[in-house]
ROSE-4610 file (N, C-alpha, C; in Angstrom, 1 decimal, always signed):
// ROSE-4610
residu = [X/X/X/X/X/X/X/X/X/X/X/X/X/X/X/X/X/X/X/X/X/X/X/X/X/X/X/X/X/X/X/X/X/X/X/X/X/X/X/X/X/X/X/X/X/X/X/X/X/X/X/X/X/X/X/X/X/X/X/X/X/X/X/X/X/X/X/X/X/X/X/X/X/X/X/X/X/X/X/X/X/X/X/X/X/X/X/X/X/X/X/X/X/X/X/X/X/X/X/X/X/X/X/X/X/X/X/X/X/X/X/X/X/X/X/X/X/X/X/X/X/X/X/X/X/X/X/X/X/X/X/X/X/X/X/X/X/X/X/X/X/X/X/X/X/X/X/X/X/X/X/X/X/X/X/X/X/X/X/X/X/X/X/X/X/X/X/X/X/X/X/X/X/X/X/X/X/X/X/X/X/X/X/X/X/X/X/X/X/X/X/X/X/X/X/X/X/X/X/X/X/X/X/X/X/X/X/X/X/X/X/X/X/X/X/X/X/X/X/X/X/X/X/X/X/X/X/X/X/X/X/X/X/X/X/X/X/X/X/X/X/X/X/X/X/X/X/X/X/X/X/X/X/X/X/X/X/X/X/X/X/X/X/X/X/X/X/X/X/X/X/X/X/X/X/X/X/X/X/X/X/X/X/X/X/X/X/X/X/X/X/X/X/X/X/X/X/X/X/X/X/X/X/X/X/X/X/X/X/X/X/X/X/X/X/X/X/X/X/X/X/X/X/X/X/X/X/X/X/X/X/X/X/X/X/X/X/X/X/X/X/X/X/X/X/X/X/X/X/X/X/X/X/X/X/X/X/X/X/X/X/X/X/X/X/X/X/X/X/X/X/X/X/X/X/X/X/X/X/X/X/X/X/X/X/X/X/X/X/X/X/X/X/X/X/X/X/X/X/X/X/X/X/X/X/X/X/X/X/X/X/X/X/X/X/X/X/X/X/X/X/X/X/X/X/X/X/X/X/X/X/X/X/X/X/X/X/X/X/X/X/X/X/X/X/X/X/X/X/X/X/X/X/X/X/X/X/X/X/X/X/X/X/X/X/X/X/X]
num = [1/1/1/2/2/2/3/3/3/4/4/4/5/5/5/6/6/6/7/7/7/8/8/8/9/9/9/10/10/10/11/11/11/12/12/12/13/13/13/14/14/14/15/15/15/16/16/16/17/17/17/18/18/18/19/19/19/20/20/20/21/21/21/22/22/22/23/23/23/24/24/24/25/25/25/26/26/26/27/27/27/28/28/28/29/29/29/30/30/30/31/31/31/32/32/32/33/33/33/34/34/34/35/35/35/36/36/36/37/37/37/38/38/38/39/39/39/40/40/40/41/41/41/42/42/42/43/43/43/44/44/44/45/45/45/46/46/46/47/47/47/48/48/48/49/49/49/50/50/50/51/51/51/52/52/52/53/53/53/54/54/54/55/55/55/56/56/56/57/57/57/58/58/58/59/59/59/60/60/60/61/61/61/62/62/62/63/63/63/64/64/64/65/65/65/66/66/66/67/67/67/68/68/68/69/69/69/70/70/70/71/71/71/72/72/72/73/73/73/74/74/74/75/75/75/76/76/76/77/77/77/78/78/78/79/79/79/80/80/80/81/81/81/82/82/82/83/83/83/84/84/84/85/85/85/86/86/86/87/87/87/88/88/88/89/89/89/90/90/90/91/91/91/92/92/92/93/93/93/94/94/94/95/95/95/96/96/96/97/97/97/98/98/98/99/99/99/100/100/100/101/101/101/102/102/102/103/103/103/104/104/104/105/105/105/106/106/106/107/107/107/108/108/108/109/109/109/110/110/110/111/111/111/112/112/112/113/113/113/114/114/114/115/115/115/116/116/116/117/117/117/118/118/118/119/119/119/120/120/120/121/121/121/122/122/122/123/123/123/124/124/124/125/125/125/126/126/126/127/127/127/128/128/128/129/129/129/130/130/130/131/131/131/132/132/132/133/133/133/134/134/134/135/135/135/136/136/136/137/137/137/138/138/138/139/139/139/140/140/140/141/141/141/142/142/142/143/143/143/144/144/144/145/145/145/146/146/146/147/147/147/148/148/148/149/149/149/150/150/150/151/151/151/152/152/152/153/153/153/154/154/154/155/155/155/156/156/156]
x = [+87.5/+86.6/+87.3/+86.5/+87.5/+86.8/+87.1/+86.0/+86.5/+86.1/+86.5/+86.8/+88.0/+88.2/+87.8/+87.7/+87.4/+88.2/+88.6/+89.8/+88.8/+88.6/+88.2/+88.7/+89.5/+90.1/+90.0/+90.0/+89.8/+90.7/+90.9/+91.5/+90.9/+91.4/+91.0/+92.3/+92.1/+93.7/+93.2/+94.5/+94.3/+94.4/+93.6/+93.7/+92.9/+92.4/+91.0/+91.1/+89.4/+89.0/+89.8/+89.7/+90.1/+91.7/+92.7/+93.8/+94.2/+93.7/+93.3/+93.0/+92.0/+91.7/+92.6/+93.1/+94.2/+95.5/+95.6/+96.8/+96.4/+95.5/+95.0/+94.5/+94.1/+93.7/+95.1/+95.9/+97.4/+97.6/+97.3/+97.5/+98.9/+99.8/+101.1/+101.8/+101.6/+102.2/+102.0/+101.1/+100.6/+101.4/+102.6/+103.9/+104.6/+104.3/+104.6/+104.3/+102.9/+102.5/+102.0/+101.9/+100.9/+102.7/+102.4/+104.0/+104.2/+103.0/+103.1/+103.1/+102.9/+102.5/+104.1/+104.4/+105.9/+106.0/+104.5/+104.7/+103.0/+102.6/+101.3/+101.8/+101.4/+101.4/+100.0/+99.8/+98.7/+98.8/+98.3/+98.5/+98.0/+99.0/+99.0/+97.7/+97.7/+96.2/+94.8/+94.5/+93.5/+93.7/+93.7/+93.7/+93.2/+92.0/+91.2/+92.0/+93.0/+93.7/+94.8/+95.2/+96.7/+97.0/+98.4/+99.1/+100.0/+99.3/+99.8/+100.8/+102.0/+102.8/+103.0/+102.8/+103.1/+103.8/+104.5/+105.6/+105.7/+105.8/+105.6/+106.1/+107.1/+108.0/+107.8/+108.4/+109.0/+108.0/+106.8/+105.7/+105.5/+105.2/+105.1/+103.9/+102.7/+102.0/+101.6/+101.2/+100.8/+99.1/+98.6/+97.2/+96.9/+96.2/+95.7/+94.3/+93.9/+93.1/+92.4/+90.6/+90.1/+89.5/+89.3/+88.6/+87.3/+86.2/+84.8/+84.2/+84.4/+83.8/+85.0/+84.6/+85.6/+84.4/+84.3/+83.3/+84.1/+84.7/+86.1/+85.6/+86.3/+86.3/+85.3/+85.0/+84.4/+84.3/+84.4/+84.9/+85.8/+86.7/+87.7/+87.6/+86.7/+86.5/+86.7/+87.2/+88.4/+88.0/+88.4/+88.2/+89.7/+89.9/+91.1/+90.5/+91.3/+90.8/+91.2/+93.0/+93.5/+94.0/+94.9/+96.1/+95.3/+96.1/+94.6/+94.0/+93.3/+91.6/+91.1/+90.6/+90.7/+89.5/+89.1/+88.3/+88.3/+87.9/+87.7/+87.4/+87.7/+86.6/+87.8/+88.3/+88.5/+87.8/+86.7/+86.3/+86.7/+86.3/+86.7/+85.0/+85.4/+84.4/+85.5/+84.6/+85.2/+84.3/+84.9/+84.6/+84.4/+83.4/+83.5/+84.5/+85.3/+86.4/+87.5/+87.5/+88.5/+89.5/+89.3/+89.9/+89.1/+89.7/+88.9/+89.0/+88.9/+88.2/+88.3/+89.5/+89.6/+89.4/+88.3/+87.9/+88.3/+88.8/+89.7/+89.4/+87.8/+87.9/+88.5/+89.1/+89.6/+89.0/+89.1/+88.5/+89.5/+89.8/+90.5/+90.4/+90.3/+89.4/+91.1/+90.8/+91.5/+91.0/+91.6/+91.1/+90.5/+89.4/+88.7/+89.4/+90.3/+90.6/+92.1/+92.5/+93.5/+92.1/+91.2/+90.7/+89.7/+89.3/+89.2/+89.7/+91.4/+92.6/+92.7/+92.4/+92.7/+91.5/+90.6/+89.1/+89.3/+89.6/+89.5/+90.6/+91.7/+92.8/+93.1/+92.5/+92.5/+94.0/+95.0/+96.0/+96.0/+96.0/+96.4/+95.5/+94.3/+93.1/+93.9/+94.2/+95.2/+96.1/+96.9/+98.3/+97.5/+97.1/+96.6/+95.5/+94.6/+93.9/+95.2/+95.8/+97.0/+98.2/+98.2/+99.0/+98.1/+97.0/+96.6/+96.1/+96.1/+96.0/+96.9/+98.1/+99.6/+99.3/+99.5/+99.4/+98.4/+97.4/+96.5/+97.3/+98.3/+99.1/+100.1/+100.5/+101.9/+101.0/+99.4/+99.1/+99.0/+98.2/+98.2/+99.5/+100.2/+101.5/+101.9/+102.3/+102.4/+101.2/+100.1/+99.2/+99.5/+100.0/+100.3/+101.9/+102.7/+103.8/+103.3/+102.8/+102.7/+102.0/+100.7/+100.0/+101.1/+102.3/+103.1/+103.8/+104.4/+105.3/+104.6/+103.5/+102.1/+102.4/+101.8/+102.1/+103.7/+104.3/+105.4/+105.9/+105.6/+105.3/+104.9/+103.9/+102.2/+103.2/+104.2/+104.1/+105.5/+106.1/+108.0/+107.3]
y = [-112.9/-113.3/-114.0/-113.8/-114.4/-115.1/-116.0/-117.1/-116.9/-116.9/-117.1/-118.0/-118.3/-119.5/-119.5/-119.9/-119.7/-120.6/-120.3/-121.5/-121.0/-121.7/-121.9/-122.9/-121.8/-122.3/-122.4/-122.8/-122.0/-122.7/-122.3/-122.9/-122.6/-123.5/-123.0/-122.6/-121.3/-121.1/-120.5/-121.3/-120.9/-119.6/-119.0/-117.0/-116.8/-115.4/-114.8/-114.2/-114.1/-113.2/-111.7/-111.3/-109.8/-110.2/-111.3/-110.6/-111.3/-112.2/-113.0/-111.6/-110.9/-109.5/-108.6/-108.6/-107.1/-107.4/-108.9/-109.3/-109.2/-109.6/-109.6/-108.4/-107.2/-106.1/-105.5/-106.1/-104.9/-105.7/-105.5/-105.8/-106.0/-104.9/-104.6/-106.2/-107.1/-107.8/-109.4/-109.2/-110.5/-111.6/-110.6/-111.5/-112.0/-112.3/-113.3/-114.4/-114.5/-115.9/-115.8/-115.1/-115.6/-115.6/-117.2/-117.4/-116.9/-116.7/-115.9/-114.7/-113.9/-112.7/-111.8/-111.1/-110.5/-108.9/-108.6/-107.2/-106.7/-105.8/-105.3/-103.5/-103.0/-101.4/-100.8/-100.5/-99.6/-97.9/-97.4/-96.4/-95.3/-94.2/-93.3/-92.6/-91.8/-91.1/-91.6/-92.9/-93.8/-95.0/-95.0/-96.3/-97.5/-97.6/-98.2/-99.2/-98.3/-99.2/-99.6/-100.3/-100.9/-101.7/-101.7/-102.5/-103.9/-104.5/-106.2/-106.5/-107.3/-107.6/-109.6/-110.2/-111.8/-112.3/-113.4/-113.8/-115.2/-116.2/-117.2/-118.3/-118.9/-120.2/-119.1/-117.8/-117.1/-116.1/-116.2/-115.8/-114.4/-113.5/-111.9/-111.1/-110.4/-109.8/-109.0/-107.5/-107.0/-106.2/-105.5/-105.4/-104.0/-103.5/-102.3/-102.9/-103.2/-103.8/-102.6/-102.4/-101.7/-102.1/-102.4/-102.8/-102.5/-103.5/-103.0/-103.3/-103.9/-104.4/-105.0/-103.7/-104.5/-104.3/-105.1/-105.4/-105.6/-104.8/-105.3/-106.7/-107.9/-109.3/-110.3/-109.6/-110.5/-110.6/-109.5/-109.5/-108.8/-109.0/-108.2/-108.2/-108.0/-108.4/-107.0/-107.5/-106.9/-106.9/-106.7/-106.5/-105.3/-106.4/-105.5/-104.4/-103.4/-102.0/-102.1/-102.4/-102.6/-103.8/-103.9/-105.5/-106.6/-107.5/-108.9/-108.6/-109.5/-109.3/-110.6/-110.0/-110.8/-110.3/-110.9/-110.4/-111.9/-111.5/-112.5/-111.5/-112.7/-112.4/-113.4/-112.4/-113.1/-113.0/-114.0/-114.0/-114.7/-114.0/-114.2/-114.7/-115.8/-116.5/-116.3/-116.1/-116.1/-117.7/-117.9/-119.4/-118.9/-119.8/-119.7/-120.3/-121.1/-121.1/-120.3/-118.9/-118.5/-118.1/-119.4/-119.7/-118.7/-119.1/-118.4/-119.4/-119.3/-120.1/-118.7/-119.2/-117.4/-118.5/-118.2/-118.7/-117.5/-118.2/-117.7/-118.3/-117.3/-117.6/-116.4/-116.9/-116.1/-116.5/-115.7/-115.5/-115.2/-115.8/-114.8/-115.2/-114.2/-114.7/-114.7/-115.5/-116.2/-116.5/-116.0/-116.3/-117.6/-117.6/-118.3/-120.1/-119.8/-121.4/-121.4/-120.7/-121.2/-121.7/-121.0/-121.6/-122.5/-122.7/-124.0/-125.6/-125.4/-126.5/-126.4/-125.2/-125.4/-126.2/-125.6/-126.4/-128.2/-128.2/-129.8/-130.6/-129.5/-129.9/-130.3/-131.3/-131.7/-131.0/-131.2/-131.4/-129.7/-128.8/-127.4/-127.2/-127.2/-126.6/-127.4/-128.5/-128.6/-128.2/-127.6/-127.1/-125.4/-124.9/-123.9/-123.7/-124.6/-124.6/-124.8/-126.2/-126.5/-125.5/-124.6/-123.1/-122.3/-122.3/-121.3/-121.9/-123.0/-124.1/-123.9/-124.0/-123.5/-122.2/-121.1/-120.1/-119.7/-120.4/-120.5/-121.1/-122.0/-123.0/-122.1/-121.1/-120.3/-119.1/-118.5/-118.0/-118.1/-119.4/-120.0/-120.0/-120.6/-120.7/-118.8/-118.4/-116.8/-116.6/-116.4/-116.3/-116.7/-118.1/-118.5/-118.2/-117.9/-117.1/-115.8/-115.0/-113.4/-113.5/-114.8/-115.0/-115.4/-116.1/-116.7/-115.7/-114.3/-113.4/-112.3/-112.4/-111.1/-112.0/-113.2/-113.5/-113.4/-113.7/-113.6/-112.4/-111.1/-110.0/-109.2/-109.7/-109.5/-109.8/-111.2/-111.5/-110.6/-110.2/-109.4/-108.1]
z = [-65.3/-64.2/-63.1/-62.0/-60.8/-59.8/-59.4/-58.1/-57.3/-56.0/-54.4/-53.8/-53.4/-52.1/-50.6/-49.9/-49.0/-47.5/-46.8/-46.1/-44.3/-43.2/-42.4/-41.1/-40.3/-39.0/-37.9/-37.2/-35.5/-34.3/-33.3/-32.5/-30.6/-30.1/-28.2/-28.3/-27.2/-26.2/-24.7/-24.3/-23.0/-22.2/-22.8/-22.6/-22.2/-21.6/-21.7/-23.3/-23.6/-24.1/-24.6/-23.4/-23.3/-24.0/-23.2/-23.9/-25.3/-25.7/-27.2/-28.1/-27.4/-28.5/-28.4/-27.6/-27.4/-28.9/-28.2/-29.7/-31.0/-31.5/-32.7/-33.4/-32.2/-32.8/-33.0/-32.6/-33.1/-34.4/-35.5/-36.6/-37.5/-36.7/-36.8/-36.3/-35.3/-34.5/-35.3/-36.1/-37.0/-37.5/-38.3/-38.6/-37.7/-36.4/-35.3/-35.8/-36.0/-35.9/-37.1/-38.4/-39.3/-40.6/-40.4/-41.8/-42.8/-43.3/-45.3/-45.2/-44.0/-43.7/-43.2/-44.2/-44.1/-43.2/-43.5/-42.7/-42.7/-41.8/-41.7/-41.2/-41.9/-41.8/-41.6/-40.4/-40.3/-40.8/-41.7/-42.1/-40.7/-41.0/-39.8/-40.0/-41.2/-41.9/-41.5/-41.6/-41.2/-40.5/-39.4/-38.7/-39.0/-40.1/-40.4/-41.6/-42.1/-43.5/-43.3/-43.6/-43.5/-45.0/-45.0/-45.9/-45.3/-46.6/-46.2/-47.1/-46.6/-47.7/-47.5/-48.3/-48.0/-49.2/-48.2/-49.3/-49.0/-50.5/-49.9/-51.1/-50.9/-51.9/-53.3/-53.0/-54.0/-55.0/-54.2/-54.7/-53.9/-54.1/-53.2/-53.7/-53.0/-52.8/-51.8/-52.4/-51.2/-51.8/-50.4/-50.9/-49.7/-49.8/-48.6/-48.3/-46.9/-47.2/-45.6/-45.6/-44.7/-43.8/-42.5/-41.4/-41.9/-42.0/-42.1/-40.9/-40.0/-39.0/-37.7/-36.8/-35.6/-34.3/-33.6/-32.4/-31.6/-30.3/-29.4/-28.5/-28.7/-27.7/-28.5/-30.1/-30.9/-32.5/-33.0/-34.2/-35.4/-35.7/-36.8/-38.0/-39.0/-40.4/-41.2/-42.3/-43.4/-44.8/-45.7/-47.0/-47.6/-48.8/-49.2/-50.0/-50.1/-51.3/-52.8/-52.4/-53.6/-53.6/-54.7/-54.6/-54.6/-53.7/-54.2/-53.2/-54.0/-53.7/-52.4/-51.6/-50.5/-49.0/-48.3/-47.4/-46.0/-45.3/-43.9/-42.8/-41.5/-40.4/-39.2/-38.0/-37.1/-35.7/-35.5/-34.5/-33.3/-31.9/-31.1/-29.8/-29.1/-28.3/-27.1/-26.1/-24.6/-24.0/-22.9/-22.6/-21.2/-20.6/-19.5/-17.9/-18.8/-18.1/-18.1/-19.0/-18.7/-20.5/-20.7/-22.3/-23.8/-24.5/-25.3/-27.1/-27.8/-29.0/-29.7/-30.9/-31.9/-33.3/-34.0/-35.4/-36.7/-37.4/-38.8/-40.2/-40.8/-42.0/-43.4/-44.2/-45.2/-46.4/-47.1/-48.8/-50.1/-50.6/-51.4/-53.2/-53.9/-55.4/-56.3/-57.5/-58.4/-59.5/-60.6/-61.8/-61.9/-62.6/-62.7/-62.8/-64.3/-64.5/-63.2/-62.7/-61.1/-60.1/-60.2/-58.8/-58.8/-60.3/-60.7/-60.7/-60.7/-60.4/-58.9/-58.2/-57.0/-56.2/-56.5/-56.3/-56.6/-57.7/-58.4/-57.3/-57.0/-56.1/-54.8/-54.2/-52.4/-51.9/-52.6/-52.1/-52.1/-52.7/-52.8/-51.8/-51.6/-50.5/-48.8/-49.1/-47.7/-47.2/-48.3/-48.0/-47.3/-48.2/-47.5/-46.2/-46.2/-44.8/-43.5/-44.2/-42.9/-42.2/-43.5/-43.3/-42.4/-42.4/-41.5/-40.1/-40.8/-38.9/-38.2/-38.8/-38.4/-37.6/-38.3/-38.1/-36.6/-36.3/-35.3/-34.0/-34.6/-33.4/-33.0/-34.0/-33.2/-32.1/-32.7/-32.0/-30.8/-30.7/-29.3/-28.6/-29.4/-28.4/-28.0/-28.9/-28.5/-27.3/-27.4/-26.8/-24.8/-25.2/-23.8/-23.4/-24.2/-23.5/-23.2/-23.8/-23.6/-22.1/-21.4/-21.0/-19.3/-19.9/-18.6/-18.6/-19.2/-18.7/-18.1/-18.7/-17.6/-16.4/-16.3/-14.6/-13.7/-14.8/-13.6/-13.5/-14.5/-14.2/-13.2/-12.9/-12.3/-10.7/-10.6/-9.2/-8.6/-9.6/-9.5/-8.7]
């Protein structure tokens, strides 16, 4: 038997909407900014599936996991097929100044007595929330360079 974790992030960046989504729906581009995340394969056959591979203080997994829900400029939600077992949701809010707010929750199940220790565990449930906090701060930052070379792009 296996329980669910659940980890819940979000961040502001100084982007639009539109180009916050453009990044994130390339799925391929992920290992930029998401650290554990070693590679994303979108299968040619179905665009809908892709393969994830993560690696992390010597620990490696990978999973095929299906888009069940994409909304363009608001939501990307997933579920793996095979490998671990895992599902989430990355939403996207546009702002009216311009910015945008991209929220990041994940799921992912564990035998019962692991996600029981991890549960009882403050310290493991921080390590990993803080990993994906991370992972939200490189976006941003990516986000706002990809954001400063379109303009000086835009002005050449």
């Amino acid at each position: 038997m296996a329980d669910w974790l659940e980890h819940t992030v979000h961040i502001d960046v100084d982007t639009p909407v539109e180009d916050v989504w453009q990044m994130w729906s390339d799925l391929e581009q992920m290992p930029k900014w998401m650290k554990w995340i070693d590679s994303v394969e979108v299968l040619a056959d179905d665009p809908e599936l892709s393969r994830w591979k993560l690696n992390t203080t010597g620990l490696s997994f990978s999973w095929l996991s299906r888009i069940v829900k994409m909304v363009p400029q608001q939501i990307i939600a997933w579920e793996s097929v095979d490998g671990l077992p895992n599902r989430g949701a990355i939403r996207f809010y546009g702002r009216k100044d311009g910015s945008s707010t991209v929220k990041m929750s994940i799921s992912y199940a564990l035998p019962r007595i692991l996600a029981r220790l991890m549960m009882s565990n403050s310290f493991v449930d921080g390590v990993v929330t803080s990993t994906l906090q991370a992972d939200l701060d490189r976006f941003r930052d990516y986000a706002i360079a990809q954001k400063g070379a379109k303009s000086v792009a835009s002005r050449e």
